[in-house]
N, C-alpha and C positions, 0 to 999 in steps of 0.2 A: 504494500500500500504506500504513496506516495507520502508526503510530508503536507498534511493537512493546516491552514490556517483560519484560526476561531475568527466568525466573520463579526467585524467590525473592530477589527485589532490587528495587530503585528506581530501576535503569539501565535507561533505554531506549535505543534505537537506531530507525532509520529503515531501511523497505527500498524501494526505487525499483526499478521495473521496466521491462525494455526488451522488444522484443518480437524475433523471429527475423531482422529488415533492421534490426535498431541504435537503430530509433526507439523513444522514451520513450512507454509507454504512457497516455494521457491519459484514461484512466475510473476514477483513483485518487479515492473520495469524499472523502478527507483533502486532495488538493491543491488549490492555486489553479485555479481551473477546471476540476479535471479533474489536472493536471500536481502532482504529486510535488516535483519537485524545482526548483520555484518555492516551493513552501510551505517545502522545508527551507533556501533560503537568505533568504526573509523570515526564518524564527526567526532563522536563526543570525545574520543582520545586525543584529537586535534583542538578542539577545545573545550576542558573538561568542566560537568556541572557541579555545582556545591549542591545541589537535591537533585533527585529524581524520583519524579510521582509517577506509579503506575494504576491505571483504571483497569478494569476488567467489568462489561457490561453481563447481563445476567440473561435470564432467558427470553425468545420473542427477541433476539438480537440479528438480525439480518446487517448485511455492509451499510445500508442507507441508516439504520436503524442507531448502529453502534456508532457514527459519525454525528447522527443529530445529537445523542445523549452525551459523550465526550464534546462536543462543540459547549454545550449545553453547561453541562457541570463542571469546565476547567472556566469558562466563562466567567462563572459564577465563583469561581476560588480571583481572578485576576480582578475581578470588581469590586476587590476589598483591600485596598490597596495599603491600608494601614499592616492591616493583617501582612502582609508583602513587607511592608518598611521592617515591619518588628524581627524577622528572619537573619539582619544584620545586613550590614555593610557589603560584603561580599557574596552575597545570594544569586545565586546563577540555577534557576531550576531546567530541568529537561523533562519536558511531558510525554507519554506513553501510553497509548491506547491499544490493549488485547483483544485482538477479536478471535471469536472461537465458534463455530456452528450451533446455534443452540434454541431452534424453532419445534416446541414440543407440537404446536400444533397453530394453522392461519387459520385470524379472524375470520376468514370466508368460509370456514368449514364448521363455524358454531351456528347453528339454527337459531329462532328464537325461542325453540320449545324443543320439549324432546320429539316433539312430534313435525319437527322439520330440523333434520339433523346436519343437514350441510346443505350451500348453495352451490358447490363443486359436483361435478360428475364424480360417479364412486370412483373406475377406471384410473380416473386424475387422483384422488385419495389414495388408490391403493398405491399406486407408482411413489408418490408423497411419501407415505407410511414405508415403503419398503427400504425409501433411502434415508428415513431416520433411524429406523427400527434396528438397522443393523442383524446378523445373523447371517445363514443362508438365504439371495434373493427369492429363490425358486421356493423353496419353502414356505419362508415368511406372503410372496406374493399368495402360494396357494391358500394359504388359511384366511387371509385378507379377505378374498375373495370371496370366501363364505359369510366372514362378516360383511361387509358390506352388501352381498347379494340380500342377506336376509332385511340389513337395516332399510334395503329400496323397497321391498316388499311388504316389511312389518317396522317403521320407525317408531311408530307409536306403541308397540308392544309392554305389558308391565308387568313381565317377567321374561328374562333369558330363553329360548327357546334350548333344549337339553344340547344338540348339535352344535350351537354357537357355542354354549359353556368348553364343549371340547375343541373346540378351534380354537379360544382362547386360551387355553391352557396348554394346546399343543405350542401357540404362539409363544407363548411364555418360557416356556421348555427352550423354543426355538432361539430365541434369541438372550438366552442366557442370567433370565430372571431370576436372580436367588434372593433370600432374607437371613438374615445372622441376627435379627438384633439390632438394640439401637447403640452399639459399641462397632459396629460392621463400617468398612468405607461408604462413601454417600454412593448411594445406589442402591448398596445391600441393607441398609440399615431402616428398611421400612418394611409394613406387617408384609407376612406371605402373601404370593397373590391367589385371589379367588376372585373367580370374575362374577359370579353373581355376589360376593360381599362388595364389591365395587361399584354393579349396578347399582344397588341398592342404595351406596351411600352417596353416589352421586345425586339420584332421585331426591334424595330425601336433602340435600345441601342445596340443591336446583336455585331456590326461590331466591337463594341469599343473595345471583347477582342481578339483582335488577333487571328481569326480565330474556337475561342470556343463561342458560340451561349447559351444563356439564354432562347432564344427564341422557337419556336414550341406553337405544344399544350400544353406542359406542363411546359410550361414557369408561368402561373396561381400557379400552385403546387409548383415549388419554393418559390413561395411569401409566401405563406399560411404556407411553412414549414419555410422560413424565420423568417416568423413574430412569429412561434413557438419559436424558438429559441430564440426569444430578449426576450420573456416572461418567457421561462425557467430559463435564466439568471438573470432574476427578480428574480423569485420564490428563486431560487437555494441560492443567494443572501440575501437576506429576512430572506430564512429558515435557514438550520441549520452551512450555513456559520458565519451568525451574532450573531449566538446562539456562534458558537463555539469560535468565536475572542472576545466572551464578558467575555466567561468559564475561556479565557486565560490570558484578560487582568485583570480579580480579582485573578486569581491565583499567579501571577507576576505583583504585584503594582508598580515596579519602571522602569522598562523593556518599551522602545519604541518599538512602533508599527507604519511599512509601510507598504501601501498598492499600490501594483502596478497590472493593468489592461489592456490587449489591447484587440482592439475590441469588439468583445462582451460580454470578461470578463471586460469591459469598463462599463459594466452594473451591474455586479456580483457587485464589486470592490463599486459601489456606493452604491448598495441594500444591502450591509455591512453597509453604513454608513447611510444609511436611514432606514435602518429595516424594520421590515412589516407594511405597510402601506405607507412605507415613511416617519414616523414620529417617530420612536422607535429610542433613543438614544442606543449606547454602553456606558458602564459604566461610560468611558472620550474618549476624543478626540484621536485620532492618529494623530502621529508625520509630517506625509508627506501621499500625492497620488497621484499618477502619472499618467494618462490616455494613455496610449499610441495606439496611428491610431483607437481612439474608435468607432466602430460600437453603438452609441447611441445620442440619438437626441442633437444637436446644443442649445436646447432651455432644453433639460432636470435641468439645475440648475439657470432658469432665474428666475430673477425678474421681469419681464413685456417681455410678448412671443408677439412680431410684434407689439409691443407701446399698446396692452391694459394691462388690470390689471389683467390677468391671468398671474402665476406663473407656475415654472418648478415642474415636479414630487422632482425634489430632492433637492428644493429648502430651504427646513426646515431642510435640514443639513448645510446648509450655514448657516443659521438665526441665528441657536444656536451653532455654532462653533463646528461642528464637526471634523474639521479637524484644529489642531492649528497650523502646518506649515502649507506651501504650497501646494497649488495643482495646478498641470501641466498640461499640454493637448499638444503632439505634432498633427501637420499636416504637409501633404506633397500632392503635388499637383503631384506625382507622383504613388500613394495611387490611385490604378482602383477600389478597394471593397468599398471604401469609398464614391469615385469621381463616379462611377457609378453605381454598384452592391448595395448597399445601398439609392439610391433614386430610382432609379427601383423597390424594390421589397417592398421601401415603399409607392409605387403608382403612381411616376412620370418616367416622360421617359427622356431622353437625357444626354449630358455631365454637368458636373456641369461647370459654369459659375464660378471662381472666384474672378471676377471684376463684378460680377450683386449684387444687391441687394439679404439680407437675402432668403433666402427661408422657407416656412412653413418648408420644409419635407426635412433633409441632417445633416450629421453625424460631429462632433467633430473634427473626424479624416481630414475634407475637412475644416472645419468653425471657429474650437475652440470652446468654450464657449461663448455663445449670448445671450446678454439682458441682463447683469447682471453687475452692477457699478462696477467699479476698477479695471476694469481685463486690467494687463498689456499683450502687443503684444512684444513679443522678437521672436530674431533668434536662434536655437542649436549653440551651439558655438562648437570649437574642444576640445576634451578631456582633455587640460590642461587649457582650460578658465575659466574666475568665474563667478560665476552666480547673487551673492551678493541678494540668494532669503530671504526675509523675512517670519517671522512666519505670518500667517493667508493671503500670499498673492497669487493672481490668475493668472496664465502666461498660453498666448495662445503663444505656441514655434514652430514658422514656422521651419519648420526641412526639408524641401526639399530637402538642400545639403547635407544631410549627410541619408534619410532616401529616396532613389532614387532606388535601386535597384530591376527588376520585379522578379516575379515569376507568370509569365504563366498569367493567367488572371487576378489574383491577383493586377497588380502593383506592387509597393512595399510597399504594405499590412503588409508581415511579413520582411521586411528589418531591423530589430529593436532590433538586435543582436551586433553589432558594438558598440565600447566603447566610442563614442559619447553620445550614449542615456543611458548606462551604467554611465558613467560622472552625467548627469544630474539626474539620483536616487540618485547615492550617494550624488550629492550637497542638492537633496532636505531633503535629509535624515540629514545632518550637520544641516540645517538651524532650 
């Protein structure tokens, strides 16, 4: 990807692309042969930054998609210009936008009801589904086709028909659906799949988006291409994002490194800082991370998941200090992907409860960080507030008031452009 500039300014930024297995895509015209992120660390070696901030957009991120939201939110960090002066004298940042494959499913394929389940040809769906799905084509295409044949025939169905339960299951086999637990990498760590527990709980969440339906037959297929996606964001993460933040931080030994995530770059953003397996250091620690409305498990960086002595996936970057400032996690109870869409499609049904007791199965973005000692609970404060974070500390940042605004079914999912939360990088980036 070329060298993009935030319009109505003179700040650029960089966006580098991986592709759906982690690898760096190398048909970038602007890189070194092809490769991206060879060219941005010749520049930056030729002239090196005092910060470097990395974005990682989250799911529903297409190329058009991930340029409007980094256009968007570096925007909104360079519009606070005090916040800028306070970084010191010598402040040289270099910005960096991740882009990763991560379309669980297009708007054009939600119905308003479950009784109009897409405005796409199935044909078009199945082909869609097959290149997210991952698996064998030929496989995964044949089972598709069941589902979908039936959903043309029978959308409004209110209950599974017995043949679709095994097409989905066989789908599920097919393409590599397993569950561990909510201690399991993001993927594995949501309930077993059962595609009539799925129908059901989509049926039964339906109402919550304001007249767009999760629900139908092919309410199951969301889940399964859901849960592809929190795994992708693994992978993607893992692979050659943490290869390439490690290329950069040996090339530039003195250069701070931030790392900022929402949703289910909430997961990207971590599987940087846990590497493959969850256990792989980068060279040193980064400066600050900021999880913003994360789409990833509540329990992913515990110490002890619901009082036993099972730990989070990404708990061995806590252990050994991978992050030597702060790390942030806002919530908003006005957040519907999170509050809803997110414990739906990782197995449960209904609204989230935020005066109930923890739950197995629910997202950062509703919870914060759970099970895990010292994690202070604050509020977002307004742009000119202080934060007074310290190095190695953990804040769950109730941001309700200032991270409220819907988008469609969403909630206010992507509310997270406003120089509130903008404020709060830049503080954790000081600290």
């Amino acid at each position: 990807m070329p060298y993009r500039t935030i319009p109505n300014s003179n700040v650029t930024y960089s966006l580098i692309a991986f592709d759906a297995r982690g690898r760096e895509r190398k048909d970038d015209p602007h890189g070194i042969g092809g490769i991206m992120s060879a060219r941005i660390i010749q520049d930056a070696q030729a002239s090196p930054p005092s910060h470097i901030f990395f974005f990682s957009h989250g799911w529903k991120g297409d190329v058009p998609a991930a340029i409007d939201q980094y256009n968007r939110w570096i925007k909104a960090m360079i519009d606070l210009p005090e916040d800028s002066a306070a970084m010191g004298p010598g402040f040289k940042p270099l910005w960096i936008g991740l882009h990763w494959p991560s379309q669980p499913w297009g708007d054009d394929e939600l119905g308003a009801n479950s009784f109009e389940a897409s405005s796409v040809s199935s044909n078009e769906l199945v082909e869609r589904y097959v290149s997210r799905l991952g698996g064998d084509p030929e496989e995964v295409r044949k089972l598709l086709q069941v589902i979908f044949h039936e959903n043309d025939i029978n959308a409004g169905a209110i209950e599974l028909p017995a043949h679709v339960v095994e097409a989905y299951n066989r789908l599920a086999d097919a393409i590599g659906r397993t569950s561990a637990g909510p201690e399991a990498a993001p993927g594995n760590d949501d309930a077993p799949f059962d595609a009539v527990a799925a129908f059901d709980a989509a049926n039964e969440a339906g109402d919550a988006f304001g007249g767009l339906s999760l629900g139908g037959l092919l309410g199951p297929l969301r889940q399964l291409s859901f849960w592809t996606m929190k795994s992708r964001a693994r992978t993607v993460g893992e692979g050659g994002m943490h290869s390439f933040i490690a290329a950069l931080q040996q090339s530039l030994p003195v250069a701070r490194f931030h790392l900022m995530g929402h949703s289910f770059g909430c997961i990207v953003v971590s599987s940087i800082l846990g590497g493959p397996g969850g256990k792989s250091s980068l060279p040193r620690a980064v400066d600050s991370a900021v999880l913003v409305q994360g789409a990833v498990s509540l329990w992913a960086y515990a110490d002890s998941i619901l009082g036993t002595a099972k730990t989070g996936y990404f708990n061995s970057a806590i252990k050994r200090g991978g992050v030597r400032g702060p790390i942030i996690t806002t919530l908003s109870r006005h957040d519907t992907a999170i509050g809803v869409i997110y414990p739906v499609a990782a197995g449960l049904s209904g609204q989230v409860d935020f005066a109930a007791a923890l739950p197995r199965f629910g997202g950062i973005g509703a919870y914060g960080l759970q099970g895990l000692g010292g994690v202070n609970a604050i509020k977002m404060l307004p742009h000119t507030g202080d934060y007074d974070f310290v190095p190695g500390g953990i804040y769950n940042m109730e941001s309700s008031e200032f991270i409220r605004k819907g988008d469609g079914a969403s909630g206010a999912h992507s509310d997270i452009d406003g120089p509130e939360v903008a404020h709060a990088i830049w503080q954790a980036a000081r600290a």
